[in-house]
PLY file of the C-alpha trace (Angstrom):
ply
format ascii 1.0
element vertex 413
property float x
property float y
property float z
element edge 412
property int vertex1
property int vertex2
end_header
5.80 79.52 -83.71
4.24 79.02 -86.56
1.90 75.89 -85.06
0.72 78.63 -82.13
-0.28 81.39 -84.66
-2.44 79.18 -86.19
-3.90 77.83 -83.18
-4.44 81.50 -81.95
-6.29 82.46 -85.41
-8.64 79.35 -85.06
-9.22 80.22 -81.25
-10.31 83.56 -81.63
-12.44 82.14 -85.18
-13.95 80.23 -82.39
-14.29 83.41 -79.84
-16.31 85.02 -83.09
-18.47 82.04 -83.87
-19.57 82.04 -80.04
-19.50 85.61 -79.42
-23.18 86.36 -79.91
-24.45 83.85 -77.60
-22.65 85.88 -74.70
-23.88 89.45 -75.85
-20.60 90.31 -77.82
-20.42 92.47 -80.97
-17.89 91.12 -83.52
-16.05 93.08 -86.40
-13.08 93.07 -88.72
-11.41 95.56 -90.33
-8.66 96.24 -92.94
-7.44 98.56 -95.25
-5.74 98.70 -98.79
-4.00 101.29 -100.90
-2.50 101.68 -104.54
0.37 104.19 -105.42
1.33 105.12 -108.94
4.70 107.77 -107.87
6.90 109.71 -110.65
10.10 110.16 -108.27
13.76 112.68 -109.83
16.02 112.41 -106.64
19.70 114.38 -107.55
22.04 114.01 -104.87
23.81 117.57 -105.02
27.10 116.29 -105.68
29.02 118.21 -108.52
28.44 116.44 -111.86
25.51 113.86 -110.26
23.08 113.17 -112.46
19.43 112.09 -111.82
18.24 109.33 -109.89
14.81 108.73 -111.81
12.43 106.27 -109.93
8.68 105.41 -111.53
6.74 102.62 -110.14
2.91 101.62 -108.97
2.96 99.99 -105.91
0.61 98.76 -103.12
0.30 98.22 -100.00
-2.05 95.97 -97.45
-2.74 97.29 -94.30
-2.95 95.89 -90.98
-5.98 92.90 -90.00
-7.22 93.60 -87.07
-10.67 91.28 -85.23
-12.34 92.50 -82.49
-15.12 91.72 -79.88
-16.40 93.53 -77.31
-19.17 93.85 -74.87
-20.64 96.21 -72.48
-22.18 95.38 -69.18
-23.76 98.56 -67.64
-20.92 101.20 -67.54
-18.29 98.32 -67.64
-16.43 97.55 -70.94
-14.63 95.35 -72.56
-12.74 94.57 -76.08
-10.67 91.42 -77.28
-9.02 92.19 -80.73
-6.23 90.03 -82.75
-3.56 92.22 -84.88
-1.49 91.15 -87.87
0.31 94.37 -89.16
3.56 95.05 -90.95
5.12 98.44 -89.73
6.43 99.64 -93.01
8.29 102.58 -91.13
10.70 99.84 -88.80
10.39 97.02 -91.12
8.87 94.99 -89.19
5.97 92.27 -88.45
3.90 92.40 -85.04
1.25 89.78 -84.34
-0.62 90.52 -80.94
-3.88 89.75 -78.99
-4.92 92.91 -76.82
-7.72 93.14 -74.19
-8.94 96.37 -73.05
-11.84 97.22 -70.57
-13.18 100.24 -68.15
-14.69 99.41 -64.90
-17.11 101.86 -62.90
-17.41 102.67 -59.51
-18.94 105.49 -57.69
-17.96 108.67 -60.09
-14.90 107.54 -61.06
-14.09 105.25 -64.07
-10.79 103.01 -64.74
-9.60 101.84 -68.05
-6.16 99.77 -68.86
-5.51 97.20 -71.71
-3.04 94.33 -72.09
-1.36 93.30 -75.10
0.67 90.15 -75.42
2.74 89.24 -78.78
2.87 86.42 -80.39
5.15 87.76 -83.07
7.19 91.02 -82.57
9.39 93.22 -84.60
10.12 90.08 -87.34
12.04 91.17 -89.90
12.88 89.28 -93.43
15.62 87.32 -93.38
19.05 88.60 -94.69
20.75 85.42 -95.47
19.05 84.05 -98.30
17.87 81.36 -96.22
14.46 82.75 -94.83
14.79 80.62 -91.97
16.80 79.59 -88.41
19.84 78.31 -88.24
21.20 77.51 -84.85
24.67 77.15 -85.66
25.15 79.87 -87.60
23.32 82.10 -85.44
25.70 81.18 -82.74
28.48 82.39 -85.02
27.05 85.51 -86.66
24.46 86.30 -83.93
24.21 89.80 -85.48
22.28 88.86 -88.89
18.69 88.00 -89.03
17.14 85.46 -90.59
13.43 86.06 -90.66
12.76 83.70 -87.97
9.34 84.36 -85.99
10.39 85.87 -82.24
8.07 86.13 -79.39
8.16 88.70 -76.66
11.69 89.28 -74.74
10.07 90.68 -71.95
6.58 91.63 -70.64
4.79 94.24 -71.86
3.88 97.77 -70.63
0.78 98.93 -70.06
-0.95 102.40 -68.74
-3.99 102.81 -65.65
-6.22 105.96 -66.93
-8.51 107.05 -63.69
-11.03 110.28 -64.16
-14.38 111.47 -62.83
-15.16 113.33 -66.03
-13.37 116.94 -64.41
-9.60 115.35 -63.61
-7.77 112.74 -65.25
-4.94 110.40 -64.15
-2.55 108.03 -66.04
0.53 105.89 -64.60
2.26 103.72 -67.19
3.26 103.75 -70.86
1.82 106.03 -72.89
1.35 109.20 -74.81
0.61 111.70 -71.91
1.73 114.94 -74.04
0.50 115.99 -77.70
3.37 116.42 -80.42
1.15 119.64 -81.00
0.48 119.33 -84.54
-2.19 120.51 -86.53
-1.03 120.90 -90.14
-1.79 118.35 -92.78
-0.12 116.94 -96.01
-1.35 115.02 -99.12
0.17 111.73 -100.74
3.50 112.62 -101.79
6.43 113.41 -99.83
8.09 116.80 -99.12
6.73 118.26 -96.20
9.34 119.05 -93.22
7.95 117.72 -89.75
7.70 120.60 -86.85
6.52 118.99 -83.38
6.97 118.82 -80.06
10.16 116.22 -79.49
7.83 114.34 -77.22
6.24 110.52 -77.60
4.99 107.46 -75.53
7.00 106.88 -72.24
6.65 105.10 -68.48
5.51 108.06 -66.66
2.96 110.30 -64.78
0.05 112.62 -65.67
-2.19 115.05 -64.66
-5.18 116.45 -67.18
-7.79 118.71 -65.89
-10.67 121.22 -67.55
-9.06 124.96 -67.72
-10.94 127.69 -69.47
-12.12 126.34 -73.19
-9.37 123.12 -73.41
-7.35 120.89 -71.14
-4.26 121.09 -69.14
-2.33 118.55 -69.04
1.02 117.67 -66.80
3.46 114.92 -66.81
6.81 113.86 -65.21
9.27 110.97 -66.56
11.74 109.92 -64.26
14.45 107.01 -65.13
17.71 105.80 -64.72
20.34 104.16 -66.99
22.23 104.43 -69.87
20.17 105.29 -72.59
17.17 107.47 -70.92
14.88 109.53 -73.06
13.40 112.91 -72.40
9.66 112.62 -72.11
10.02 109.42 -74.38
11.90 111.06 -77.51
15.05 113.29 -76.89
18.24 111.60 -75.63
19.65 112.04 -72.27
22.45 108.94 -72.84
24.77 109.44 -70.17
27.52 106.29 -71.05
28.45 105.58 -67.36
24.71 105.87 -66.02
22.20 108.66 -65.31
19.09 109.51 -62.93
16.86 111.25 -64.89
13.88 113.55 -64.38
11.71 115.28 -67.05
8.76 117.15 -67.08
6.01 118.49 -69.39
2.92 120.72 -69.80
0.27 120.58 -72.97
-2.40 123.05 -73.18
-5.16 121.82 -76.18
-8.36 123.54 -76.89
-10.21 126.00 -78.83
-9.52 129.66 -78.28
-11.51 130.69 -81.40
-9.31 128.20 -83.36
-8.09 124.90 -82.36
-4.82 125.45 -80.34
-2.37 122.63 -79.07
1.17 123.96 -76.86
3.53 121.54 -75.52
6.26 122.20 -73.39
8.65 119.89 -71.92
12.18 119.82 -70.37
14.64 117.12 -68.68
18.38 116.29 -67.60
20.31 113.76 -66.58
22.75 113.91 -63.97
25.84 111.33 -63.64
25.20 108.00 -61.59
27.50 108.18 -58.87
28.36 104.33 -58.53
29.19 104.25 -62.45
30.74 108.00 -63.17
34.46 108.22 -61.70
37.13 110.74 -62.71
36.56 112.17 -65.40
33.38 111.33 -66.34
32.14 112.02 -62.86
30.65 115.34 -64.37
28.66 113.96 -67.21
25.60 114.82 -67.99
22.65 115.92 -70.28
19.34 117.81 -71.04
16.63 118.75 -72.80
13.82 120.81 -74.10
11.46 121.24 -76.60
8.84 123.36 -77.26
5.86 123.00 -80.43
2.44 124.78 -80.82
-0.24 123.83 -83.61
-2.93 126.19 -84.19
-5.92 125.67 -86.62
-7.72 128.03 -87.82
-11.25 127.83 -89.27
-11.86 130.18 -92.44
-15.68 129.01 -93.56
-14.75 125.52 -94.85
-11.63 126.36 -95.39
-8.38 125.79 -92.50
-5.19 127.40 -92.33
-3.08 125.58 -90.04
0.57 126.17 -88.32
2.72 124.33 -86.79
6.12 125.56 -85.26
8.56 123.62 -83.41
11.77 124.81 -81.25
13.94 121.40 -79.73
17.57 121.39 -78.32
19.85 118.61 -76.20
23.33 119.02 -74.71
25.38 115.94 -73.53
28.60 116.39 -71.66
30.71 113.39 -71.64
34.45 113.93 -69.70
33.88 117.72 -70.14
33.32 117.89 -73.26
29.81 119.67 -74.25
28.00 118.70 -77.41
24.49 120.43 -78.11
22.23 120.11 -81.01
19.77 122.23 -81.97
16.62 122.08 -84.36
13.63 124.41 -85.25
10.80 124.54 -88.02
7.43 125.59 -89.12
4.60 123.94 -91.41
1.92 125.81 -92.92
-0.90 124.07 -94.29
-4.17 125.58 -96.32
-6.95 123.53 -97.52
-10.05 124.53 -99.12
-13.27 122.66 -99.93
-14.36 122.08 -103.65
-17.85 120.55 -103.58
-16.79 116.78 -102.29
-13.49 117.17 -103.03
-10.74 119.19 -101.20
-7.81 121.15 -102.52
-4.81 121.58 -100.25
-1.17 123.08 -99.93
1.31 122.77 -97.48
5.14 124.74 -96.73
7.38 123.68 -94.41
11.13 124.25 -93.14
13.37 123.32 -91.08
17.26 123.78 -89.71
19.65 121.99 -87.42
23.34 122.39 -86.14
25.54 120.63 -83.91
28.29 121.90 -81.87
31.21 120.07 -79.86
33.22 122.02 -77.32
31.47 125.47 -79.21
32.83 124.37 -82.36
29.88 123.94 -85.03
30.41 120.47 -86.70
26.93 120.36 -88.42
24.77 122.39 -90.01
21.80 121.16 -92.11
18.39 122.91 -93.44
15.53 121.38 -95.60
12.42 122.79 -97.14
9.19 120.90 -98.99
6.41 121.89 -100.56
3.27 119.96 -101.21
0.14 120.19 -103.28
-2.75 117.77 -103.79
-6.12 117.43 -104.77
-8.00 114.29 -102.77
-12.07 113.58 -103.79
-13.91 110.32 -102.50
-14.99 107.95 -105.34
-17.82 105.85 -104.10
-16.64 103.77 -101.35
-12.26 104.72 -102.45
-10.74 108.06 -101.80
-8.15 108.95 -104.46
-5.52 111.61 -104.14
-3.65 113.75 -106.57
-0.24 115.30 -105.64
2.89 116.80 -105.47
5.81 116.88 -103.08
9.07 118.49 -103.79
12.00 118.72 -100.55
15.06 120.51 -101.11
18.11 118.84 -98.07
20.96 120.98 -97.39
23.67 119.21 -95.11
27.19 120.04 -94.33
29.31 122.98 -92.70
31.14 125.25 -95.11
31.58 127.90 -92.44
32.78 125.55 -89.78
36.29 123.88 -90.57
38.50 124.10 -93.80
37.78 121.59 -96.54
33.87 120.97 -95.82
31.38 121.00 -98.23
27.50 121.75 -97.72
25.69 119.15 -100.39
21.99 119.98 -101.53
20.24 117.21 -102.33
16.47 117.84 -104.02
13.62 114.72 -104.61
10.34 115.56 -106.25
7.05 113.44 -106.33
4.28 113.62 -108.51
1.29 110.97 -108.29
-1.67 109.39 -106.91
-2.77 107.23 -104.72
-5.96 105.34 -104.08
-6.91 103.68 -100.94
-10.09 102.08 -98.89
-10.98 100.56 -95.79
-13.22 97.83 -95.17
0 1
1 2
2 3
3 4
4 5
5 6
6 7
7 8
8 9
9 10
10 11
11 12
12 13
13 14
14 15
15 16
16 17
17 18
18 19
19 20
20 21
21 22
22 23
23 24
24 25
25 26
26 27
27 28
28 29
29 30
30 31
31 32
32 33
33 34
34 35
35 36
36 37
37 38
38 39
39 40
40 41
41 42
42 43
43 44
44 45
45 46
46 47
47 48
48 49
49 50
50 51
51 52
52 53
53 54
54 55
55 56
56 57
57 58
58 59
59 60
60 61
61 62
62 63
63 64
64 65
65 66
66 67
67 68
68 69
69 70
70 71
71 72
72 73
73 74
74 75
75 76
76 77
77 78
78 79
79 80
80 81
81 82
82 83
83 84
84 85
85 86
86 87
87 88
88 89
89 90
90 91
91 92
92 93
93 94
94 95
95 96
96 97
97 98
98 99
99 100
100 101
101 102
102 103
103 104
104 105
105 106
106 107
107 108
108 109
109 110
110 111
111 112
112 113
113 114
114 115
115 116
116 117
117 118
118 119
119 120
120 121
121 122
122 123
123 124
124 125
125 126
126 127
127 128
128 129
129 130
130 131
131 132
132 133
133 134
134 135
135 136
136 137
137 138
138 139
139 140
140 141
141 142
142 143
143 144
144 145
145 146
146 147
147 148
148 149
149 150
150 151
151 152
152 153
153 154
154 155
155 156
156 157
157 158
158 159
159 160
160 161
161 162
162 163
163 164
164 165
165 166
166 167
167 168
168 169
169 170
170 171
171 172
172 173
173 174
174 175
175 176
176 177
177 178
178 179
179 180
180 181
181 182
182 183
183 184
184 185
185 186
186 187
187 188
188 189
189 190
190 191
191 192
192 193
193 194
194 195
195 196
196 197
197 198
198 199
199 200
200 201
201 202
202 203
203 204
204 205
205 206
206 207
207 208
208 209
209 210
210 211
211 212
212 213
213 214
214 215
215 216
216 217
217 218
218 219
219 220
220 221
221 222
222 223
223 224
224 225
225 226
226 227
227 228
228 229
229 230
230 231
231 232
232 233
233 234
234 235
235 236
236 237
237 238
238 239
239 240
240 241
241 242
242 243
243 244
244 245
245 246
246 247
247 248
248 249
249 250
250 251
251 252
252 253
253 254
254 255
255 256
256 257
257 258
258 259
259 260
260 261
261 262
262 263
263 264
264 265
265 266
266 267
267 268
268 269
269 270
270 271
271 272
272 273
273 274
274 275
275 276
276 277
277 278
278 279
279 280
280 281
281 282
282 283
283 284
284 285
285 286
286 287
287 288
288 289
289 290
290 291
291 292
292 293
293 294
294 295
295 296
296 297
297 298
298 299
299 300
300 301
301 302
302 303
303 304
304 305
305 306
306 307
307 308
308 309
309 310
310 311
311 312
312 313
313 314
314 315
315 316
316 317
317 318
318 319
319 320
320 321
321 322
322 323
323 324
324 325
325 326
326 327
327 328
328 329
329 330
330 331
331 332
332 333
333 334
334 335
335 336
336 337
337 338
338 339
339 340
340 341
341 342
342 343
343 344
344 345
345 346
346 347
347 348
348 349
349 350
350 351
351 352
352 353
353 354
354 355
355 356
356 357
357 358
358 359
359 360
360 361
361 362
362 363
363 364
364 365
365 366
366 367
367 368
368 369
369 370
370 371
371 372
372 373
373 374
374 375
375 376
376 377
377 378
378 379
379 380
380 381
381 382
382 383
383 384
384 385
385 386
386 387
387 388
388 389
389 390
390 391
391 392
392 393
393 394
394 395
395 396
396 397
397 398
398 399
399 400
400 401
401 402
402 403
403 404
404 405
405 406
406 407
407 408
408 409
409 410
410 411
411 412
C-alpha cells in the first residue's frame, strides 16, 4: 500500500508538470497552527483535586493538490488529499474528481472520490505494523496497517436551472442552522439541528428573501439514522422514513430554521413476538439567527432534539435542548468576541428518568491578523453536570468544571 501511494503522488506530480499544456490551472494548499493552552480540569468528585494540564502544541493540516479546467460552462477539478481527522483519529488519503456539465438551462454537477487510504489509525500493539497471525487471533486490535476502501463510495447528482435545485445521493441536504461563533479555547455548548450528510432526496427553491429547502431519507436495517444523525436502531430490522424542511435567508438579519422528523417501524420478516412492536422516532428542531449591529453581530442559536426507541415494549426517550449566544465587535483589524451557551439532557426508560445531565461554557477571545498569521487570544471555561439525584435512591449528580486560557496562531498557504 505503501508502493501505490507513492506511485499515486508521482502520477499526479506528473498530472501538474503537464497540466498547463492542456489549459489546466494547478494549486496546492495547506495549513498550520500553534497552540500554547493553560488547562485546570476538576472532576467534581468529593475530595478530587485538580487535574492541571499546560502544554504548546501544533498541529499540520491537511495537503490537498488540485487541477482544474473549464471548457465553456463545463468544469472540471482533479485534487489529491492527505489529511489526519484529529476528531476520529484517523488518516484518509483520496483522489477526488468533480465536474458540472451544461445543457440547455439546466446545469449538472457530481464528484467521485476514491481512497487509497481510509480511516488508518496508529497501531495499538507496539508493533506499528501487520501481523497476519495475530490478527486472525485478536482481529479486534489495530495495528496501524494502511486499509483501502471496503466498499465503493457514495456520491450526490446536484441538477438546477438557477430558480430550483435537485440533489439525489449523499450529502448535506439540510443546514445544522447555526450561526454563532467561538474563539480558540474550549467551553462553548453546541445547539443545532440533529441533522448531517445522508443517502437521500432534496428539493431547494427561491421563496421570498432565502431558500426553501426539502428532503426525505428513507432506509431500512438495523442501525438507520434520522436525516443522517439521530438513531432510529430498531435491533430486529426497521423501514425507515424521515423528512426535513430548512428555510435560510435574510429577513433583515441572516436567519437559518431546520426542521426534521422520522420513525422507524418494525421489519416484519425480522420482528416476531415480542419485539413485533418495536420501533423508533425522531425530531429535531434548530434556528440560527444573525444579526447585524454596524460591524458588530449578535448571533443565536437554539436547538430542541428528542428520540424514543421501543424495544419489546419497553419505551426509552431522550431528550436534549440548548442555546448559544455569540457577540463580536470590531476593534480596528482586530475583533473582540464573547460567546454563552447551555445545554440539558435526560433520559427516561418505561417513564422512569435514568439520566439527567446539563452543561454551560463561556468563551472570550480577542483574534487580530499579523501579516500573513492570524493569532488568537482566549478563554473557555464549561461547567458538566451529569447524574440523577431525583431519580432513584443512592445516585449522585457529579459536576465536573475545565477552564482554558491561551493562544493560538495559525496560517494557510
Amino acid at each position: 500500500m505503501k508502493q501505490l501511494s507513492k506511485v499515486m503522488l508521482a502520477a499526479v506530480a506528473s498530472v501538474a508538470l503537464a497540466a498547463p499544456a492542456f489549459g489546466w490551472d494547478f494549486s496546492a494548499s495547506g495549513s498550520s497552527s500553534a497552540t500554547y493552552k493553560r488547562e485546570t480540569i476538576n472532576s467534581g468528585v468529593a475530595g478530587a483535586k485538580d487535574d492541571v494540564n499546560n502544554a504548546v502544541t501544533s498541529s499540520a493540516g491537511g495537503v490537498t493538490i488540485s487541477s482544474s479546467n473549464s471548457d465553456g460552462a463545463n468544469t472540471a477539478t482533479f485534487s489529491y488529499t492527505a489529511d489526519w481527522n484529529g476528531d476520529a483519529g484517523n488518516f484518509d488519503e483520496s483522489v477526488t474528481v468533480s465536474g458540472s456539465k451544461k445543457v440547455g438551462n439546466w446545469t449538472a454537477s457530481s464528484s467521485t472520490t476514491q481512497h487509497i487510504q481510509k480511516d488508518v489509525a496508529p497501531a495499538d500493539n507496539g508493533v506499528g505494523q501487520d501481523n497476519e497471525s495475530t490478527n486472525a487471533t485478536t482481529p479486534s486490535h489495530n495495528y496501524g496497517t494502511a486499509r483501502p476502501m471496503s466498499a465503493g463510495a457514495s456520491a450526490v447528482i446536484t441538477l438546477t436551472d438557477g430558480s430550483i435545485t435537485y440533489k439525489l445521493g449523499d450529502a448535506a441536504h439540510l443546514s445544522t442552522s447555526e450561526k454563532a461563533v467561538n474563539g480558540p479555547m474550549s467551553g462553548a455548548q453546541d445547539a443545532e439541528a440533529r441533522v448531517d450528510s445522508f443517502n437521500g432526496f432534496s428539493v431547494g427553491l427561491g421563496v421570498g428573501p432565502g431558500t426553501l429547502t426539502v428532503a426525505i431519507d428513507e432506509g431500512h436495517g438495523v442501525a438507520a439514522t434520522a436525516l443522517g444523525d439521530q438513531s432510529l436502531a430498531v435491533a430486529c430490522g426497521a423501514n425507515t422514513m424521515s423528512f426535513g424542511v430548512n428555510f435560510a435567508g435574510d429577513v433583515g438579519a441572516d436567519l437559518s430554521f431546520t426542521y426534521g422528523s422520522g420513525s422507524a417501524t418494525a421489519d416484519a420478516l425480522g420482528c416476531t413476538g415480542d419485539n413485533s412492536g418495536d420501533g423508533a422516532t425522531a425530531n429535531t428542531m434548530g434556528l440560527g439567527v444573525a444579526i447585524p449591529l454596524g460591524g458588530m453581530s449578535l448571533a443565536l442559536d437554539y436547538e430542541s432534539s428528542g428520540t424514543t426507541n421501543t424495544a419489546a415494549s419497553v419505551e426509552t426517550a431522550t431528550s436534549q435542548s440548548g442555546f448559544e449566544v455569540s457577540f463580536t465587535m470590531p476593534l480596528s483589524d482586530a475583533t473582540l468576541g464573547l460567546n454563552v451557551s447551555a445545554h440539558a439532557n435526560e433520559t427516561s426508560v418505561a417513564s422512569v428518568v435514568t439520566v439527567l445531565g446539563a452543561a454551560a461554557g463561556t468563551e472570550l477571545w480577542y483574534s487580530v491578523p499579523i501579516g500573513p498569521v492570524s493569532l488568537a487570544v482566549g478563554y473557555g471555561s464549561s461547567a458538566v453536570a451529569a447524574g440523577c439525584a431525583t431519580c432513584t435512591a443512592g445516585a449522585t449528580v457529579t459536576s465536573a468544571v475545565t477552564t482554558q486560557m491561551g493562544a493560538e496562531m495559525s496560517m494557510s498557504f
